[in-house]
Steps between C-alpha positions, in 0.01 A plus 500: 500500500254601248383357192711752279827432664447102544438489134775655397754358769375167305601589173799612596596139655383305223700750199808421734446147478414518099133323558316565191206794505620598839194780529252283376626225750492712780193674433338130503687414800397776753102493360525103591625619818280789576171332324441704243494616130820631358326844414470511874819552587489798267208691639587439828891575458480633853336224706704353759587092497382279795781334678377151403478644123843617480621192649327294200628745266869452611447132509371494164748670352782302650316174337481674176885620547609116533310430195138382590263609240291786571214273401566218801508767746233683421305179399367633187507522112254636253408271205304575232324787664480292822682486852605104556648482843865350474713297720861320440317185421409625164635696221446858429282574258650685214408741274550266219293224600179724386572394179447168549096622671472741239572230201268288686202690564495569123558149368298262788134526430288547849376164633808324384657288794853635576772402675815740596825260634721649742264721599703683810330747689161450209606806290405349205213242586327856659508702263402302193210366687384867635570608134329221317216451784591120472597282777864343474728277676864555616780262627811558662737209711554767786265490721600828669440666133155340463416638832606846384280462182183406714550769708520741194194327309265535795612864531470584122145311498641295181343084453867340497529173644856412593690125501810422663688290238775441254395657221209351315539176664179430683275599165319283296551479130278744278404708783650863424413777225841690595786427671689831633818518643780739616779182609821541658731545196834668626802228424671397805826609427366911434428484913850748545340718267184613644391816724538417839199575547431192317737258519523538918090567550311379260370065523729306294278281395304785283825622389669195328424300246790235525817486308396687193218698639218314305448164641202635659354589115573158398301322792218722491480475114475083502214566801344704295504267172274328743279668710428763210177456309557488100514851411606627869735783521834456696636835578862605665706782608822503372831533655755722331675200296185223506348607172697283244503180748125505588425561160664176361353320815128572376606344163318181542131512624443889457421740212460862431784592763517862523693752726384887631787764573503713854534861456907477469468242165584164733317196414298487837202265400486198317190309380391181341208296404490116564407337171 
């Protein structure tokens, strides 16, 4: 079997079974399996597959068949210009979510103390403190997702220390610059709806947000009222249908609320300054 025919036996399997960008998918599938760059299997179109490479190949393509993310299987996901090693006791990292980095590397001045809540697999606790040079902290109640983050901060060589905890409980008041945060915010009752991708692989507890998808916001907003310094910056990603609820929740205690746009013209990043 060589590299030329797996490849294409691949993307033949996952167009039958309607997975999205089955070429794409099954070029990253076999160069997980074979241990190499994607162009690889393009210069060498003729090079033969190891037994024990073809078998990974076939199981990975079964898992992705049933639905597993390519991510979990492969164990990867670039963020931001960065591979973060994945696993199914974190979330993803999107596309989307650089909006919330990119917003705050321009607003957060360096030496600031920062603190990014639900920080998963450290996405966004990494890369504003590689970007800003400035140490931060993140905090997550899975344990299994803080040990994911470790593992990617040591890698990435970025000063994040991580906290197991609810949300901003174990702070003391006055102690952050900027509060970050990309919360579970999908509304119970929208579970049906989702990829199943998502909705059969991806940790509940970073998916929903509670009834109305934005009980999360309102917690982490009276935390913040707290542990904020006057003048700190509280910073969100948005969910699809959060904007006008978060908004009226930063009412009392915040000013200058303001919101940044992703590339398709969807409120994706909200931001406020405690008065």
């Amino acid at each position: 079997m060589t590299l030329k025919t797996a490849l294409l036996q691949g993307v033949k399997l996952l167009e039958e079974a309607a997975i999205p960008v089955p070429r794409l998918t099954a070029e990253v599938l076999l160069a997980h399996a074979v241990h190499c760059q994607r162009s690889f299997l393009y210069a060498r179109p003729e090079r033969e597959l190891e037994e024990v490479e073809w078998i990974h190949y076939g199981r990975y393509l079964h898992e992705r068949l049933q639905g597993k993310p390519t991510q979990y299987i492969t164990r990867r996901q670039e963020f931001y210009g960065r591979e973060f090693f994945v696993s199914p006791a974190v979330l993803i990292p999107r596309p989307e979510t650089e909006h919330l980095v990119e917003a705050a590397v321009k607003r957060i001045p360096i030496g600031s103390r920062i603190v990014d809540v639900g920080c998963g697999s450290g996405a966004i606790a990494i890369s504003v403190a590689l970007e800003l040079g400035t140490p931060v902290i993140g905090t997550d109640f899975s344990r299994a997702a803080i040990e994911v983050a470790r593992r990617n901060a040591q890698s990435l060589g970025a000063s994040v220390a991580f906290v197991e905890a609810d949300l901003l409980a174990p702070f003391a008041a006055r102690s952050f610059d900027a509060v970050l945060s990309n919360p579970p915010y999908v509304p119970l009752d929208a579970r049906e709806g989702l990829q199943r991708e998502v909705r059969d692989y991806e940790p509940e507890i970073a998916l929903f947000g509670g009834p109305t998808g934005n009980e999360i916001y309102q917690r982490i907003i009276q935390q913040a009222l707290c542990v904020l310094k006057p003048g700190g910056v509280l910073m969100f990603e948005l969910g699809f249908t959060s904007l006008d609820a978060v908004r009226a929740m930063l009412e009392t205690g915040f000013r200058d609320v303001g919101v940044t746009d992703d590339l398709a013209g969807i409120p994706r990043v909200l931001s406020a300054i405690l008065r």
